[in-house]
C-alpha positions as CSV (number, residue, x, y, z in Angstrom):
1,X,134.7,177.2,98.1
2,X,138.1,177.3,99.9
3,X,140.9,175.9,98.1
4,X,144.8,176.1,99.4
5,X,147.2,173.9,97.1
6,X,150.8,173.8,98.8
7,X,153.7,172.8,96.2
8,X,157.5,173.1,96.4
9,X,157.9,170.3,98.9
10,X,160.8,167.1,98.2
11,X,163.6,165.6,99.3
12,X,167.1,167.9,100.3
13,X,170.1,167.5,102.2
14,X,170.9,168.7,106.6
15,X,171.5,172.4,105.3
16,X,169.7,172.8,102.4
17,X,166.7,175.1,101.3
18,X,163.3,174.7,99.8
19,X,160.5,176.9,99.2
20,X,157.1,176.0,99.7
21,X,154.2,178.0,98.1
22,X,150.1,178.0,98.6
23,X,147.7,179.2,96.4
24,X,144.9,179.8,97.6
25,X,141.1,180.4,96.1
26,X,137.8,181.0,97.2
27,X,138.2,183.7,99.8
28,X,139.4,187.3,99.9
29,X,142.6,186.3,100.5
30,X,143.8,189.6,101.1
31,X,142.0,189.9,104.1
32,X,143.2,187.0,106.0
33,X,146.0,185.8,108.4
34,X,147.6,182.8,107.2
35,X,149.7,180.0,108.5
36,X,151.9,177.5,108.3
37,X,151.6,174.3,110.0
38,X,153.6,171.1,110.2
39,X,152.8,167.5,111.0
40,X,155.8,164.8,111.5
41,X,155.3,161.3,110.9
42,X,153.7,159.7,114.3
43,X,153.0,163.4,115.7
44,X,150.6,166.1,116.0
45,X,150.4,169.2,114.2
46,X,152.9,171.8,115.3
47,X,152.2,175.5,114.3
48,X,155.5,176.8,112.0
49,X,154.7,180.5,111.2
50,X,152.3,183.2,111.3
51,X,151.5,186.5,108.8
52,X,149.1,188.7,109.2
53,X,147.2,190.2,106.4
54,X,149.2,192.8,104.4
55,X,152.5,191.1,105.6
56,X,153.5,193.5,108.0
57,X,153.6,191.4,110.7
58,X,155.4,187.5,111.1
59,X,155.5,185.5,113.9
60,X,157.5,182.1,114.0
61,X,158.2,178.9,116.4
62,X,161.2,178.7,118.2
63,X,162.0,175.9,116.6
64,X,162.5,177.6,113.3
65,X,162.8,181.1,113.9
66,X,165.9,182.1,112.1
67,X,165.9,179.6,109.3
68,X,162.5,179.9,107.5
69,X,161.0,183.3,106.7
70,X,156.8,183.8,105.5
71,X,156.2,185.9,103.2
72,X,153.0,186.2,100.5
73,X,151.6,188.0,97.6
74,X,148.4,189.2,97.6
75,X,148.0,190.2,94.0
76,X,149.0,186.8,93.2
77,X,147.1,185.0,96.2
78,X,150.4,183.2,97.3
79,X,151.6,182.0,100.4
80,X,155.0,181.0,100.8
81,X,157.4,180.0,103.3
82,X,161.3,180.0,102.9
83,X,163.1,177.2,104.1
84,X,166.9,177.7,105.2
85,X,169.4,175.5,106.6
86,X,166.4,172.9,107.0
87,X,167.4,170.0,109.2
88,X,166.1,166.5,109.8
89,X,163.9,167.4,112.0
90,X,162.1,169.5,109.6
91,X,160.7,166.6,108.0
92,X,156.7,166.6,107.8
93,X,154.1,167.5,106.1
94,X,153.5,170.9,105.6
95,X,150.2,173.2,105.1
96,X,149.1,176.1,104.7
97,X,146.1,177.0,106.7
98,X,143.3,180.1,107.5
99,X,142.8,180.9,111.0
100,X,139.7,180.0,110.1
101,X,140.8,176.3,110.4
102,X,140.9,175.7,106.0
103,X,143.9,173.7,105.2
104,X,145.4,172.0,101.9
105,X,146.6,168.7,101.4
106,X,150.0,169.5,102.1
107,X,153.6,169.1,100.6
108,X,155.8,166.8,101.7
109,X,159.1,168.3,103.1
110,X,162.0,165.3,103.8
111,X,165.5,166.1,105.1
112,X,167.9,163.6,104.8
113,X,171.1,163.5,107.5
């Protein structure tokens, strides 16, 4: 069975950082491309970031590209997803998904002005 568990989420200051982490289970996760996915309060899901399997290749919305950086661990089955300079904006919920459309229940993420 597919399990992702996001942590690392709270509450942080316009300019701040958090770090966000998913573990995941249940699948070779080696062997996937994983993302990162957003939703605001009152809004849809908007796609953050993108990583391909072995890392080597990222991919980011404009709206964040600069600030947060994916990275993950595959010995260690870990997603995670740097969070610079975060701004109010940046508040949502924030998951970790497969491209095969698995997600976790999120972390919250709040950015105070």
């Amino acid at each position: 069975e597919v399990h992702l568990v996001e942590s690392g989420g709270g509450l942080v200051h316009t300019g701040g950082s958090l770090r966000l982490s998913c573990a995941a289970s249940g699948f070779t996760f080696s062997t996937f491309t994983m993302n990162w996915v957003r939703q605001a309060p009152g809004k849809g899901l908007e796609w953050v970031s993108r990583i391909n399997s072995d890392g080597g290749s990222t991919s980011y919305a404009d709206s964040v590209k600069g600030r947060f950086t994916v990275s993950r661990d595959n010995a260690k089955n870990t997603l995670y997803l740097q969070m610079n300079s975060l701004k109010p904006e940046d508040t949502a919920v924030y998951y970790c998904t497969t491209v095969t459309g698995y997600r976790g229940q999120g972390t919250q993420v709040t950015v105070s002005s």
